[in-house]
N, C-alpha and C positions, 0 to 999 in steps of 0.2 A: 331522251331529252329532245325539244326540240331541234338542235343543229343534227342530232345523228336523224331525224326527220326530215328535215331540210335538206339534206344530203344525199339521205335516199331520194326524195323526191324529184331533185335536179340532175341525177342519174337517171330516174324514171321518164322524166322530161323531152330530156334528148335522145331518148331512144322514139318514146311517143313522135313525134316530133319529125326525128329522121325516118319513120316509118312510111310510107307510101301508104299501107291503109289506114295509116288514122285521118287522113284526107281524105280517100277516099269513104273514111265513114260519116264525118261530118258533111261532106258533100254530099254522101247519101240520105242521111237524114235531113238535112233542111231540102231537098228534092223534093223526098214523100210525102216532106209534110206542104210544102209548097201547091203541091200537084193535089193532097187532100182539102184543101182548103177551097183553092181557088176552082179546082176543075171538077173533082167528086161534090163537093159541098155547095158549089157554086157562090163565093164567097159576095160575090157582087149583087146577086138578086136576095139578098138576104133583109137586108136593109136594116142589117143592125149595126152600130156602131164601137162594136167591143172584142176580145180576142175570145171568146167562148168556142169558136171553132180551133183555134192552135188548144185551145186548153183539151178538147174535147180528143184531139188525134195524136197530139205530140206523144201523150201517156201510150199507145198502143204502137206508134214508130219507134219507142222509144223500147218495148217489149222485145222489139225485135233485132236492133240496131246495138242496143248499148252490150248485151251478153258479146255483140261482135267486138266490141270494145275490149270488155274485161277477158277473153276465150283465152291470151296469150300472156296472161298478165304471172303465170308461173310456167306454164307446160312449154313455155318456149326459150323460157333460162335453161329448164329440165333439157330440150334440147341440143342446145348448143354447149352446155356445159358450164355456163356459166353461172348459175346459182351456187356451184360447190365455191367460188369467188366470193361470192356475197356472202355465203353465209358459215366464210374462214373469215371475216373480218368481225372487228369486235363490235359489230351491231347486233342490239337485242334482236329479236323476231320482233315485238310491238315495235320496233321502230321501221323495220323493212315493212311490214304490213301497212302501218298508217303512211309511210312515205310514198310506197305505190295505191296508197286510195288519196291522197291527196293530188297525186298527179293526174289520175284519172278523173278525177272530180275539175282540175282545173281547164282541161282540154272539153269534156262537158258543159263548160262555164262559158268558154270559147265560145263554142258551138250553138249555145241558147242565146249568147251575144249578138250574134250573127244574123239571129231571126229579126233585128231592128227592123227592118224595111214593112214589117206587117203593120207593128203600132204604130207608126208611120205613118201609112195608109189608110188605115183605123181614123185616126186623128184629123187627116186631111179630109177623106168624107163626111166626118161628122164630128160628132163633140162627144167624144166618148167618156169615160166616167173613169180617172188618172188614179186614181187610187185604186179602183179594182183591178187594170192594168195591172199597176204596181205589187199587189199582193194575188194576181192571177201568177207573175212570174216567180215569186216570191216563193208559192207553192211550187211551179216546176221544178227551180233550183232544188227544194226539199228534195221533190216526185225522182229527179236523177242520180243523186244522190244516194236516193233509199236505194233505187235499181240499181246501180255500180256497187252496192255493197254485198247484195244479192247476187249479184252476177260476178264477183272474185270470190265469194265463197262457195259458188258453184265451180270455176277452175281449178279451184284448189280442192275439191273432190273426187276430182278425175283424174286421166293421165296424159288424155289429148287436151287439143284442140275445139276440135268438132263434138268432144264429149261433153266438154266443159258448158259449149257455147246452145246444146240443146238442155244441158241440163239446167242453164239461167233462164232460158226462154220457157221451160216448162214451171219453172221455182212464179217467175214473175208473171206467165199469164194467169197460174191460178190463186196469186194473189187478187190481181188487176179484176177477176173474174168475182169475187168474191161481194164486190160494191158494185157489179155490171146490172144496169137495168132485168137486159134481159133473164139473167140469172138470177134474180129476186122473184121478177114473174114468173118465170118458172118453178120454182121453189114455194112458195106461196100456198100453192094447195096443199103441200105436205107438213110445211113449217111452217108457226106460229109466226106474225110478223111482227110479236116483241124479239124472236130469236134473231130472226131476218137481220131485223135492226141493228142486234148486240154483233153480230155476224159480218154486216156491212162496216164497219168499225172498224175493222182488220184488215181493209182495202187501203190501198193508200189514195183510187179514186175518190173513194169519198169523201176525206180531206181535203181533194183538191178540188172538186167542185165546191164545197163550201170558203176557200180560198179563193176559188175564183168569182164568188158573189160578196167580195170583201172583207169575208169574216175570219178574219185572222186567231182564230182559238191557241188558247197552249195547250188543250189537250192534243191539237194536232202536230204544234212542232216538238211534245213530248213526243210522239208517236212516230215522225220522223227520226227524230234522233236514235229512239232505242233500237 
């Protein structure tokens, strides 16, 4: 039900929360992606008025950052001993599972909150186009989402830590790889590029580039969700 979700959730909270590195992982990721925008991309000499740069890197910080997120989300109950706690209490497993991806999803939520100061910026140099905004973040919310789902069920197939947290980074780059430019041209002279096509589909970049040029599809938030 949802109160035994709620429950879990707000247990998962205060731990996220009282963590020293869930700060330091939101601090690390708006850094990277601060630093790819404005210093690697040179966000200033661009002279466009829209967030296509955060849409373009956030998915690739977000490869590497968010498995650091989810890495302790079981192996470190397993730990300390407290999951045999949790899971003597009359909570289903669906409800311990979705109350820690709720939690993590909300501290993710944080985190992309956080990034205000870009469209901000965006808006003050120019007249940028608020609905693609709108449905640029629209899609990351999905884009993190999808990754935090990937990236707990990557912990929960290991027994560490550090096992969990390459095994997400490995689950999610080659998705991420799968709609990557260069990995189409590359692929290209072998594969047909109706396959390509049907193949780039399975990326979740793909959706979100097309999210981030406005176009809000249901096949893509079908594609998130499942």
């Amino acid at each position: 039900s949802m109160r035994l979700i709620c429950a879990v959730c707000r247990h998962e909270l205060r731990l996220l929360f009282y963590a020293p590195l869930s700060f330091l992982f939101m601090g690390g990721f708006l850094l990277a992606l601060a630093a790819s925008i404005f210093l690697i991309a040179d966000f200033y000499s661009t002279d466009e008025a829209s967030i296509h740069l955060m849409l373009l890197f956030a998915p690739w910080v977000g490869v590497v950052l968010v498995p650091a997120l989810a890495m302790g989300m079981w192996t470190d109950e397993k730990a300390d001993k407290s999951v045999e706690l949790t899971l003597s209490l009359p909570l289903p497993l669906t409800s311990i599972v979705l109350g820690k991806y709720v939690a993590g999803i909300f501290v993710l939520m944080v985190m992309l909150a956080l990034t205000f100061p870009f469209p901000l910026t965006v808006a003050f140099l120019g007249e940028p186009d608020l609905m693609r905004i709108a449905a640029g973040y629209f899609g990351l919310m999905l884009l993190l989402g999808f990754f935090f789902a990937i990236a707990m069920f990557a912990a929960a197939l290991v027994r560490d830590a550090v096992g969990g947290f390459v095994v997400g980074l490995v689950l999610l780059f080659f998705v991420m790889l799968l709609g990557w430019d260069v990995f189409t041209n590359l692929m290209k002279e072998f594969v047909a590029p109706e396959v390509l096509g049907i193949i780039s589909l399975y990326s979740p970049r793909t959706w979100l580039v097309r999210m981030g040029d406005g176009s809000i599809e249901l096949a893509g938030i079908v594609y998130f969700l499942i």
